[in-house]
Structure formats: structure tokens, C-alpha cells
N, C-alpha and C positions, 0 to 999 in steps of 0.2 A: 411248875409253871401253870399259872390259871389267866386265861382268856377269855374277854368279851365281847363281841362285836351284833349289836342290836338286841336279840332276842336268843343268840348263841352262844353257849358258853362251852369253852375246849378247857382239859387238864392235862399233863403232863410234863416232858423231860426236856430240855434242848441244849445241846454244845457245840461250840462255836470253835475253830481253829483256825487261826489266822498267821499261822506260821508258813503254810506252805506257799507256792506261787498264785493257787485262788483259794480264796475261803472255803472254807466246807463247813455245812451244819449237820448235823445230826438231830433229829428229833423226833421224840413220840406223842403222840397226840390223840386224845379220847372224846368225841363229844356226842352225849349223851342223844341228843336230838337235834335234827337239823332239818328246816321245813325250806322247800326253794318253790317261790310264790311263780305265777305265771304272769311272763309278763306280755303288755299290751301291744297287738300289730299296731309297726305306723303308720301312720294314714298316708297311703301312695301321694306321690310328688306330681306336681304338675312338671307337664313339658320344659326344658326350657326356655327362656324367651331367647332370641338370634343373638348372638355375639356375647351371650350369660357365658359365666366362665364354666367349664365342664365339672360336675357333680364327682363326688369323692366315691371311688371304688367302693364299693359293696362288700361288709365281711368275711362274704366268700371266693372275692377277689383281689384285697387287699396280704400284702405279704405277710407271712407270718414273722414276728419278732424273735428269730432263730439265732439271733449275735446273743441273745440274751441268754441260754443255754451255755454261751461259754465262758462267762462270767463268776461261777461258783457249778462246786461242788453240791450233793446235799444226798442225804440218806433220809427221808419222813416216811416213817408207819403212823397209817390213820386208822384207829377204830371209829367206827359212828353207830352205836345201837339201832335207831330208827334214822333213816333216811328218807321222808317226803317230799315227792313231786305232786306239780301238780297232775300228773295220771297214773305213777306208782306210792308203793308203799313198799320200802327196802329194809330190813332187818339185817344185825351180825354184819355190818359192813365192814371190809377188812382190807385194805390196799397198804402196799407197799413202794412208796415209788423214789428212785434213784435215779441224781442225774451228775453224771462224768462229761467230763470230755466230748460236749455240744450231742450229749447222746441219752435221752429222755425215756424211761421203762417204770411202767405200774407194771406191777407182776411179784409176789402174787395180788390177783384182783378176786373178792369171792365177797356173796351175799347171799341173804335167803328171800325169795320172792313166792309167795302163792303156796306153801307149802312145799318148794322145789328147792335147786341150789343151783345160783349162777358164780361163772368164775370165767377165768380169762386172763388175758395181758396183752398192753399197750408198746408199742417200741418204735419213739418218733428217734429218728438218725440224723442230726443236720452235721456230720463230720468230714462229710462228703459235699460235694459241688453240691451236687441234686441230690434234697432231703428225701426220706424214706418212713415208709408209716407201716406198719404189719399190725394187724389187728386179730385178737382170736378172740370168739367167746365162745361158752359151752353152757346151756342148762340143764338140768336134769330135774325130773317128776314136776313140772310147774303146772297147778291146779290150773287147769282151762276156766272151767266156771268161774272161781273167782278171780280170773284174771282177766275175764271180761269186762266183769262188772264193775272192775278198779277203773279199765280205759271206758267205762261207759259205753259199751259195746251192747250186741245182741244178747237176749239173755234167756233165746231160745236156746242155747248150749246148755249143756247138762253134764257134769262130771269129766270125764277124761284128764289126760297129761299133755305136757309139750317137751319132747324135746328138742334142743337145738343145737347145731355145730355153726360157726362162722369163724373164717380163716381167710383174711382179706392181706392182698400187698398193693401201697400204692406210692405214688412218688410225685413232686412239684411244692415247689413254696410258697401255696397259699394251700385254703382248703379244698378249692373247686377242683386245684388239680389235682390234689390228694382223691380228692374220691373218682373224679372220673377218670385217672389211670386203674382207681382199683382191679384189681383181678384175682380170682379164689373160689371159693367155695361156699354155697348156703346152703345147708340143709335142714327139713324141718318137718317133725314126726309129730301126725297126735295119734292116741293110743286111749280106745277106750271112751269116745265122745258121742253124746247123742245131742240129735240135733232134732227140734220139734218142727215140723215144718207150719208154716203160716197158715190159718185156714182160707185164705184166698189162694194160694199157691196150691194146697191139697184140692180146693176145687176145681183149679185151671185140670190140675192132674187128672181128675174123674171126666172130666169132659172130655180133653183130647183120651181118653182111657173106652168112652162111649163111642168116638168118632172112628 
């Protein structure tokens, strides 16, 4: 199988089963490079005028398309060598994602970022009344310094690591409610960082140090 869509090119495997009660695909998937451009804020809306018909939900409060999970089956492994955003740069990207019975899981999810390794899994549940989201991620040794310099950050940091744990549960059928029931755990280690301080900051410091 060889795909193109713009400036993207994917290879690999796909089969298709249509004997059961919903289709199932199976497929594997490689693509080499993948850039995802930033795109542009829209310019705020005016008020609007008395008896104007009322403005379409927001997409993070409009429903999410959750019928649509129970529609097919599908098993896709995606490799992506380089992954670009516009503020990171992803290597070795590797997900796995399966969807059953209105029930939605990346897992395993793993990449390398900044010298480090990130990993994790997704597991959205719509088989139930009230949808379900469990979110984990982990990294491990992610170079501080140049992961500053990817987000365009301060670039008074010098050397260190990050690690991180996130373990979120949340539930409702749009995003808004999904994140604002979340509930879990964030945690987050640097190890190893020096930080150059400002020399207007070092001078505040010597004066109140004098006073």
C-alpha cells in the first residue's frame, strides 16, 4: 500500500473483512516524515446583533462523534520516523491504536523527544451512557536545554533532565467535559539544571542583600 496526501507519503499493509456484523481493517502504516503547520487564531467575532440566530458551539463544546466508533472495527500500527510540530520535533514514533465495540485505545504510544523517551496510552470508552477518557503519559531523561529551545523558551537553562508521570481520568461527551471532570495525577522532576539568573535580577538581589 503506498499513500499520498499533499507533501505526505505513507507505505504499507491493509485488510479489510467484511464478513462479520461490522467491518474490520487491519493495517500497517510507515511514514517517513510528517510536518503539522501551525495554524492561524480566528479573529474574535463580533457581538451578536438582537434576534441574530445563536452561534454554533465551540469545539470544545460541541459533541463529540462517538456513534461513529461503533461503526467498524480496526487494528492500525503507525510508525512515523520524524514527527514535526510547530514547537516540537518527534523521532521513532510508534502507536498502536484499536478500536472495538464503541471503545477507542492508542497503546502502546512511544517516541523519542530531546534525547529522552516518551510513552503512554489513550483509552476513550463511549460503550457506556457517559463516555470515558484515562490518559497516561511518562518521560523519561528529556534534555531540558534543548527542549527549551524547541518551545522557544528561556535559554538561561543549561543542561539538566525532565522527568514526567501523568495519569488523568475524565468523563462527558464533548472535550470541555472531558478535561474538566479530569482527576489524577501530575508529576514532574528536573534533575541536574542550571539556571543563569538575569543580571538585572542578580542586581535587585545585591541591593536588597545591602539593605
Amino acid at each position: 500500500l503506498k499513500l499520498t496526501y499533499g507533501e505526505i507519503e505513507a507505505d504499507g499493509k491493509m485488510d479489510v473483512n467484511l464478513t462479520g456484523d461490522k467491518p474490520y481493517i487491519g493495517a500497517t502504516l510507515h511514514i517517513p516524515n510528517f510536518t503539522s503547520e501551525a495554524k492561524s487564531e480566528p479573529e474574535a467575532a463580533d457581538a451578536p446583533a438582537e434576534g441574530a440566530p445563536t452561534p454554533a458551539p465551540s469545539a470544545m463544546d460541541a459533541p463529540l462523534p462517538l456513534d461513529a466508533l461503533n461503526s467498524v472495527n480496526a487494528n492500525i500500527k503507525l510508525t512515523i520516523d520524524t514527527l514535526k510540530t510547530p514547537s516540537l520535533t518527534l523521532t521513532a514514533v510508534n502507536a498502536t491504536t484499536e478500536l472495538k465495540d464503541k471503545k477507542l485505545s492508542i497503546e502502546p504510544l512511544s517516541a523519542q523527544l530531546s534525547g529522552g523517551a516518551v510513552s503512554g496510552s489513550v483509552v476513550l470508552d463511549a460503550s457506556e451512557a457517559t463516555p470515558t477518557l484515562m490518559l497516561t503519559l511518562l518521560s523519561q531523561q528529556i534534555g531540558l536545554e534543548s527542549l527549551m529551545k524547541e518551545l522557544g523558551g528561556s535559554s538561561d537553562v543549561k543542561n539538566g533532565t525532565i522527568n514526567t508521570k501523568i495519569v488523568l481520568n475524565g468523563s462527558g461527551n464533548n472535550i470541555k467535559r472531558l478535561i474538566g471532570s479530569s482527576n489524577g495525577e501530575i508529576n514532574f522532576f528536573v534533575d541536574g539544571a542550571k539556571y543563569d539568573i538575569p543580571k538585572s535580577t542578580a542586581q535587585t538581589l545585591q541591593f536588597l542583600n545591602l539593605l
